[in-house]
N, C-alpha and C positions, 0 to 999 in steps of 0.2 A: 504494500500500500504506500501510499504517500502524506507529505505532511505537510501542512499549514502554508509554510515556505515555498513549498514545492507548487501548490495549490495556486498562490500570488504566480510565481513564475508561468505556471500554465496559462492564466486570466491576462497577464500582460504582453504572452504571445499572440495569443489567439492563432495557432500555425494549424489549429484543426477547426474544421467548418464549425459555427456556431450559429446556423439558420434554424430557424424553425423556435427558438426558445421562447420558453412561456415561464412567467412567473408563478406561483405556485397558487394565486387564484385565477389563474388562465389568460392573462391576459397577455397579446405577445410582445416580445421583446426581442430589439436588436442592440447591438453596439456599435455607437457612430466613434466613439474612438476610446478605447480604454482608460486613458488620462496620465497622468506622471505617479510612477512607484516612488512612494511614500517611505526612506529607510529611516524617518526620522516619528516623534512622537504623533500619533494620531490617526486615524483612517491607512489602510491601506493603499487606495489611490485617489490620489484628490487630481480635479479636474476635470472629469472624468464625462461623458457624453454619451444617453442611452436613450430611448424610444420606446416609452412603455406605451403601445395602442397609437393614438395619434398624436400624444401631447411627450416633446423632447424635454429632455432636462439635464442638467449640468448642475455638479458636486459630486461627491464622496463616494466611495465605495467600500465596503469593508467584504474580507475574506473571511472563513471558517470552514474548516471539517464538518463541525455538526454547527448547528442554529442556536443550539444551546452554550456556545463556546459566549456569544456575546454577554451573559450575564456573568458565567464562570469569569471575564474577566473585566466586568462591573461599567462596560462601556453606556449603560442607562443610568450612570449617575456623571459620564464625562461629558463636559459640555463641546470635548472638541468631536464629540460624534454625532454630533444634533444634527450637522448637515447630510446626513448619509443618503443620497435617490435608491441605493440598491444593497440590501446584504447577499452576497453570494456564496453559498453554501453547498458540499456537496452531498450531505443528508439535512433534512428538515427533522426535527426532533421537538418542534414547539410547535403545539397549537393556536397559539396566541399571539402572535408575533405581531408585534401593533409599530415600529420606529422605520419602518418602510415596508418596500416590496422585498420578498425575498424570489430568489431565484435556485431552484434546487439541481444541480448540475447534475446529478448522479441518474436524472430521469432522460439527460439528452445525450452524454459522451460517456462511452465504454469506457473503465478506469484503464483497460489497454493504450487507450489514444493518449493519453495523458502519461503512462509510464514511460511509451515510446517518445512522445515526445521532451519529455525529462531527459530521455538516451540523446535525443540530439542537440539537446542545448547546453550539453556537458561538450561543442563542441567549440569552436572560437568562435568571439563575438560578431565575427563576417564569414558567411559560407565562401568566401573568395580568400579567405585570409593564410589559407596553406599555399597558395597558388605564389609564383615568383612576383617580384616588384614589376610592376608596369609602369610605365612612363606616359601619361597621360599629354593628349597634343590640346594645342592653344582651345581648339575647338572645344573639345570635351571641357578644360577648364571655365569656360565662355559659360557653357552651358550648367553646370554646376553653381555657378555665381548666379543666374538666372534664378537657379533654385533658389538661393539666398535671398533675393528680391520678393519672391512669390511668399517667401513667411514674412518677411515685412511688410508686406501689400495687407496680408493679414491684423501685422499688429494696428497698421494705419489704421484699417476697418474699423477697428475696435473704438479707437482713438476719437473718431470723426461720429463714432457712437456718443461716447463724451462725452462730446460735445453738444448735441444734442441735449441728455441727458443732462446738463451744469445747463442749460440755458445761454451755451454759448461763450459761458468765462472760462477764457482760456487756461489763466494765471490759474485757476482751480482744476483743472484737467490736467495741468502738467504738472501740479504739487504731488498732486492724486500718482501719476504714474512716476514722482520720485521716491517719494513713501512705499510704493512697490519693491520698487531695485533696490532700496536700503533693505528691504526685509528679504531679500534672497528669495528661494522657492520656497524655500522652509518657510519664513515668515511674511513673504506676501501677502497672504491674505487677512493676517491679522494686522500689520500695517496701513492697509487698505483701509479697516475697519477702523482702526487707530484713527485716521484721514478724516473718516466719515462720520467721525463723533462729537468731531471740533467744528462746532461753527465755522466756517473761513471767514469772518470777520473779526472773531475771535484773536484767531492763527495771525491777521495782519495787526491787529490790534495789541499783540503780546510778543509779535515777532523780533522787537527791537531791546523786549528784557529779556535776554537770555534768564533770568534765573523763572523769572514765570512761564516761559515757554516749555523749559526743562518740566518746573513741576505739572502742566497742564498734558504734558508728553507721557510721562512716565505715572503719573496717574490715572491717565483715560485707560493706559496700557499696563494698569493693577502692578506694576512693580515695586509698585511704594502702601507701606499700610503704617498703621501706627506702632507696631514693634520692633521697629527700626529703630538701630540705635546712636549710630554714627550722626556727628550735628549735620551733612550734609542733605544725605535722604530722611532725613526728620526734620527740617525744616522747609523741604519741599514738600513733605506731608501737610505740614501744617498750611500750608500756601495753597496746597491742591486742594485741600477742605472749605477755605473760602472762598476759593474762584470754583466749584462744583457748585455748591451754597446759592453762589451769587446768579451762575449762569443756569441752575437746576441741569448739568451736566448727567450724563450717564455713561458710565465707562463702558468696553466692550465685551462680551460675553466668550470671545476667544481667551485660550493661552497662548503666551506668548513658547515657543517650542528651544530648548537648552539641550536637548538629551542628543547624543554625538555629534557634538558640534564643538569645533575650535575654539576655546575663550574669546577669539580677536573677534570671532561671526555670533558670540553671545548677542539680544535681543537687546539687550543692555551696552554695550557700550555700540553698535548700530545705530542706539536712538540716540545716546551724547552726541554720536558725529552729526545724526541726521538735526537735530536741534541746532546744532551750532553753522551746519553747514546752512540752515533756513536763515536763521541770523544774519549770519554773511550775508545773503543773497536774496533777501524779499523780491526783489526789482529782479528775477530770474528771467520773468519770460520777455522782459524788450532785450536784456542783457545776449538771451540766446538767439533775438531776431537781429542782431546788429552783430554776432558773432561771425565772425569767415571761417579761421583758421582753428581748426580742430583741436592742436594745440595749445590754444589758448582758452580751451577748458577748462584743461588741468588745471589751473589756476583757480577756477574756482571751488576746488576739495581741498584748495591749501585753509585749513581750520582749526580754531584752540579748541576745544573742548574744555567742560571744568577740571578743573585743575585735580580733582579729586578722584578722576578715573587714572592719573598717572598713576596708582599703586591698586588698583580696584579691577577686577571684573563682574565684578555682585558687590551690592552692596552690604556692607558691615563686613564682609571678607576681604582682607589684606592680601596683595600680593607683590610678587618680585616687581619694583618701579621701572615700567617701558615705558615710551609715547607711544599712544593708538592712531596715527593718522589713518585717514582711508585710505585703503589699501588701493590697486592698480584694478582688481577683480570688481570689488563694487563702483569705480570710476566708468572702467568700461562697461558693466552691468547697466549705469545710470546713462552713459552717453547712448547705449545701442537701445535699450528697452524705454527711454522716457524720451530722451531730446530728438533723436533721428524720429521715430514716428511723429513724434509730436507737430516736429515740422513738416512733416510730408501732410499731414493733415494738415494743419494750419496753410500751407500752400494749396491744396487741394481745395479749401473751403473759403479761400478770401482770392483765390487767383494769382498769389502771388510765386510765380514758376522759380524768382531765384532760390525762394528758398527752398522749395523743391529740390532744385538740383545743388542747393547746396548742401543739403540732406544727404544725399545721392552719393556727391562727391566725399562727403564725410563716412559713409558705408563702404567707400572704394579706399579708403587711404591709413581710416582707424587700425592701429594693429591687429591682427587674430585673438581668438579667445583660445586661452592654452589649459587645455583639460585632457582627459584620458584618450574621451572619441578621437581629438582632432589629433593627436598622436598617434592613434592607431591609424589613419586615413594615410598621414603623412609616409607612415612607414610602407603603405600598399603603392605608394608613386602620386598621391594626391597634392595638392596645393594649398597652401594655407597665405598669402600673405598680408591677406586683411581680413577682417570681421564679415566683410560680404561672404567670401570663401567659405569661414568657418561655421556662419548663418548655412550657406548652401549644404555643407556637410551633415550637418543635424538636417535639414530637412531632405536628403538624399538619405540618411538612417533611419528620420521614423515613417517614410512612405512607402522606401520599396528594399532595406536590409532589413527589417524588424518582418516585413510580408514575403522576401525572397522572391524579391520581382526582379531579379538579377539583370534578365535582357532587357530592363528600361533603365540601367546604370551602365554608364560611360564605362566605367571598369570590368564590370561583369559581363557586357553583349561582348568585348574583345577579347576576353577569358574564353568565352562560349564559343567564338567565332573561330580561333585559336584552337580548343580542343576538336571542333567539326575536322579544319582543314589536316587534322593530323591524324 
């Protein structure tokens, strides 16, 4: 048999048909895209996109063996499971299942398909990846950058949604999507919510006290309570209880997520930089429609923080004294996920093409994103020299390596072509 783990890994392939499935009060179900594997606290897969009948939905997923595993481990008392559209199970062992739809797998794939398919995913993370290095010509690289364009056409989509959505203030759409990229994928979405709890008149109102903006930050985002002992997060306590008082404030119902994570990518000192860097930079969005050179970003993460995280990564815990600047990963996380879309919409919606293509030119020149994929791409004859490429690379992995649609990858129809002629 198989285990929990195993289970997640089958659900995030999906390398065996999955048509026909019905939830366990009949109604059917498909999967419009699995979502991002979750290795950090919370849900199984967040983001996740499923078609129960005729009405779509997007959130959470949780995995199990049995149905009953969600109480054995008290996930109806965690509030980071409220969001869940689907529990995936491959025995139903509850009658009563009331926190979504469950879907019982055990009624639609033979535990065969699911074994076999565990044998082949013990194999490298690219079916092409035994094969020698290829050398990919200008064309194929062309066309991969393409790729990279068609996920950010996406994120624009989104953006221009927003827009919409805010009533058209910008300044509020692009705070919204840098509050995002400080919180990583891990805390996205509770930064998000963080975002969306502050008044933005508030946020411009408080932006210029650093010390009220801290405590209005790290109180919406429950990091501060009154048993704190250190004078610093105890007199932000007390600052956050007045301005809650005053504005009838309501903090967010997320946790903020700690559990394997790097102290420097803690939630906690994320939001020192992200307070300080708001500080700095209220006037963000004329600053980034007047910007040209890409370069001249970077200058805007140059940021003090309080003085009090030089020995801290939790509060009332002491540690070895570093500086925390923003690192290079949430710089370029901020420039690729908030600013580049931002202005591709914002040119998109007021007509203005330079900044279009100044967007554009910024996607062609930002350096690459340096992580495991784009390492392993590299080593197969791939390209990385900017952010566009390594945009392309993720989405040439999650559309046709993650499905084994080899002959619509530049590298894989020449593998293929290559093994015919021989």
């Amino acid at each position: 048999m198989f285990n929990e783990l195993q289970l997640q890994q089958f659900w995030f392939r999906q390398s065996v048909s999955t048509k026909g499935l019905k939830t366990i009060c009949g109604k059917p179900l498909s999967v419009i895209d699995t979502g991002i594997w979750n290795n950090n606290q919370g849900p199984d897969f967040i983001f996740s996109k499923i078609k129960i009948g005729e009405v779509e939905w997007v959130g959470n997923v949780e995995i199990h063996i049995f149905c009953s595993d969600w109480f054995k481990h008290k996930h109806e008392d965690d509030i980071n499971y409220a969001r869940i559209i689907l529990h995936v199970v491959w025995k139903n062992d509850v009658t009563d299942f009331v926190s979504s739809p469950v879907l019982e797998l055990s009624n639609f794939i033979d535990p065969s398909a699911i074994l076999n398919d565990l044998q082949f995913s013990k194999r490298p993370i690219l079916s092409c990846s035994l094969a020698d290095k290829l050398e990919l010509d200008e064309s194929a690289h062309k066309e991969i950058y393409k790729m990279g364009e068609k996920r950010i056409e996406r994120k624009t989509a989104r953006v221009l949604d927003l827009f919409q959505a805010c009533g058209n203030d910008f300044s509020s759409v692009l705070w919204l999507l840098v509050f995002r990229s400080f919180g990583s994928v891990q805390n996205a979405s509770g930064f998000e919510s963080l975002f969306n709890s502050i008044p933005i008149h508030l946020l411009r109102l408080y932006g210029y006290d650093s010390f009220k903006l801290n405590a209005l930050l790290f109180g919406q985002a429950k990091l501060i309570d009154q048993g704190l002992s250190d004078n610093y997060p105890h007199s932000l306590w007390n600052e956050y209880l007045q301005l809650q008082k005053k504005f009838k404030l309501v903090s967010i119902i997320e946790e903020m997520y700690f559990l394997r994570m790097r102290p420097r990518n803690f939630p906690t000192i994320r939001l020192a930089q992200l307070s300080a860097f708001y500080n700095k930079n209220m006037s963000l969005t004329s600053v980034l429609l007047q910007t040209n050179l890409h370069t001249d970003l970077f200058k805007l993460f140059q940021i003090n923080h309080h003085d009090y995280w030089y020995a801290h990564y939790l509060f009332d815990r002491k540690s070895s004294p570093i500086e925390k600047q923003v690192g290079q990963t949430i710089i370029h996380q901020t420039i690729l996920n908030a600013f580049i879309p931002f202005l591709l919409a914002y040119g998109q919606f007021t007509g203005d093409k330079n900044q279009v293509q100044k967007a554009k030119n910024w996607l062609a020149v930002l350096g690459p994103e340096i992580n495991s994929l784009s390492q392993t791409f590299l080593k197969l004859g791939f390209r990385a020299n900017s952010v566009g490429d390594t945009q392309g690379i993720v989405e040439l992995y999650q559309n046709l390596c993650l499905k084994n649609l080899c002959a619509l990858c530049p590298r894989g129809s020449k593998i293929q072509l290559k093994n015919f002629t021989n």
